[in-house]
N, C-alpha and C positions, 0 to 999 in steps of 0.2 A: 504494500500500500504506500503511496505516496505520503509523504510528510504534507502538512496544512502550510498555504502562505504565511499562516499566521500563527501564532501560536503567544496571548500572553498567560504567565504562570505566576500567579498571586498576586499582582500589580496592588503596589499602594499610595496614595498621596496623600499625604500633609500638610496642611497650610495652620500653622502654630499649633492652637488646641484641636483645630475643628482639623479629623479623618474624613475626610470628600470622597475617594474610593478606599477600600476594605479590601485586600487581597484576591481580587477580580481576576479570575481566570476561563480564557476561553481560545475555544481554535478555530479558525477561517478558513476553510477548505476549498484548495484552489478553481475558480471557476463557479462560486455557490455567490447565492446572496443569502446572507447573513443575517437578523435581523438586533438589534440588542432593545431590549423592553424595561421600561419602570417607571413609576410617577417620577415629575418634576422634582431634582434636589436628590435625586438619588445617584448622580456622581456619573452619569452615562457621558455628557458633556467633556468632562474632566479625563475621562478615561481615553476620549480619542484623543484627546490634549498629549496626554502622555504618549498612544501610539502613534504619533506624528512629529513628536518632539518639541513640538509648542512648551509645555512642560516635563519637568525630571521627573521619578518617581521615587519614591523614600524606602521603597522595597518592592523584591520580586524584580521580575525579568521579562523581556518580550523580544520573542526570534519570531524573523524573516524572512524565508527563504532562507532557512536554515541558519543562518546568523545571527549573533545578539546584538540588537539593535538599542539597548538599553541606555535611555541617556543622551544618545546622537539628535543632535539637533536637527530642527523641522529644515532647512535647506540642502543639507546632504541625502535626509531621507527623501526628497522630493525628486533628485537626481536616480534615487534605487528604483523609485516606481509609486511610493506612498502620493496620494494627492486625499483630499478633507475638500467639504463643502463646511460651510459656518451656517451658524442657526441666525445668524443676522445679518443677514444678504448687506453687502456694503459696496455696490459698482465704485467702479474711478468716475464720478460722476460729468467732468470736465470729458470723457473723455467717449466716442462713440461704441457700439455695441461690438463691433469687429475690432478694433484698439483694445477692447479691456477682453476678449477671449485672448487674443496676439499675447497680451501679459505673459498668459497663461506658459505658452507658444515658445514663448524665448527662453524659458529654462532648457531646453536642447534644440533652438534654429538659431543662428545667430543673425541673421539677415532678417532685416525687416519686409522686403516682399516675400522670402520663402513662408513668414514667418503669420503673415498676414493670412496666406494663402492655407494654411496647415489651419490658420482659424476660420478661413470660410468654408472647409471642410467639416470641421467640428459643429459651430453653425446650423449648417444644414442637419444635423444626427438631431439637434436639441429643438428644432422647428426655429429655428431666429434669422433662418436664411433670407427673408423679407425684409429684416429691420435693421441689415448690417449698418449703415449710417447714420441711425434713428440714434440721436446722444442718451447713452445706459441711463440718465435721471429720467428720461420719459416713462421709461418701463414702468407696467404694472408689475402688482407683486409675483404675480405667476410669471412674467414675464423676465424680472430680477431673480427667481428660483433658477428658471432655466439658465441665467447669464452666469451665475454660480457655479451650475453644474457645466455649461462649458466650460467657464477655464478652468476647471480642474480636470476634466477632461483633454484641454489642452498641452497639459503638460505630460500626456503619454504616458498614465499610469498604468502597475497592473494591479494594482491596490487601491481601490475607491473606497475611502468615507465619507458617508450620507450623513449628515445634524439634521433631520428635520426638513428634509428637502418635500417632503409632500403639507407643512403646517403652514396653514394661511389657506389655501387654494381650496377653492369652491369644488363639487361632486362633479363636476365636469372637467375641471382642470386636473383634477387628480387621474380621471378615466386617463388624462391623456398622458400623463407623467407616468405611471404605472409600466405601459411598454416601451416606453422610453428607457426607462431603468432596466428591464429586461432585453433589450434591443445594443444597450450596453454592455451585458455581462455576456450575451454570445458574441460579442467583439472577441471576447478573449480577458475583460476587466472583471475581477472578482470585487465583489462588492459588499461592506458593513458597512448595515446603515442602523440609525437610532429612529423610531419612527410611535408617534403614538398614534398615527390613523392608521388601521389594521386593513 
């Protein structure tokens, strides 16, 4: 049997008195979507922090494709294949919807037209291939969901994490994010995601 992309083993964090995660363990198995579940304040948030490297963890371990990845900061993991979507959509708002996927883009194209081009691709996967010029502050919020989930996608991961990428969106926006997230993971991108609409 194949080893899990993922694998963390008791992960914990501290922030002074207050324990935010508890010895959290789970494994990601390559090609799967994942789902992680819990009321608000139960440390799910904080937990991708950690497998992303946003944050350290104060104990426990988390391997990668085999490797311990424990501790390495979020721009080398971003280079292994890790990409995170945020629970709090934030565009470059100055700047238009094909510029702020390109962000994405330039962690491995270095040329701004190749660079442009790998996010009108990506674009097209998320539905935003209409609005490439439309400036990312226009967006609705389903439409700033998507702009998320591009650039992370832009940056050629094989490891996606989802915060919350279906909260906010109406019963019909979700119909349509739902295969979109699946339409992703037989790309070849394995995906954990945090999600409280079931």
């Amino acid at each position: 049997m194949d080893k899990p992309i993922l694998a963390v083993e008791g992960i914990s964090k501290r922030f002074g008195g207050l324990l935010a995660v508890r010895e959290a363990s789970l494994t990601v198995e390559s090609g799967s979507i994942t789902a992680v579940i819990g009321p608000n304040g139960a440390g799910k948030t904080t937990l991708f922090a950690l497998i992303t490297g946003f944050l350290t963890p104060t104990g426990g371990r988390i391997v990668y494709l085999g490797a311990d990845i424990t501790g390495m900061p979020a721009h080398r993991l971003a280079r292994q294949g890790i990409a995170r979507t945020f629970q709090i959509v934030q565009p470059f708002a100055g700047l238009s919807v094909l510029e702020n996927i390109a962000v994405g883009a330039h962690l491995h194209i270095a040329g701004r037209t190749s660079a442009l081009a790998a996010a009108a691709d990506v674009a097209r996967l998320v539905g935003l291939d209409t609005m490439l010029q439309q400036p990312a502050a226009t967006l609705t919020v389903a439409g700033r969901k998507r702009l998320e989930l591009a650039r992370a996608l832009a940056t050629s991961p094989k490891l996606l994490l989802l915060d919350e990428v279906l909260a906010g969106l109406n019963p019909s926006e979700i119909r349509d994010m739902v295969p979109m997230i699946r339409a992703i993971r037989e790309r070849g991108v394995t995906i954990l995601m945090i999600e409280h609409v079931m």
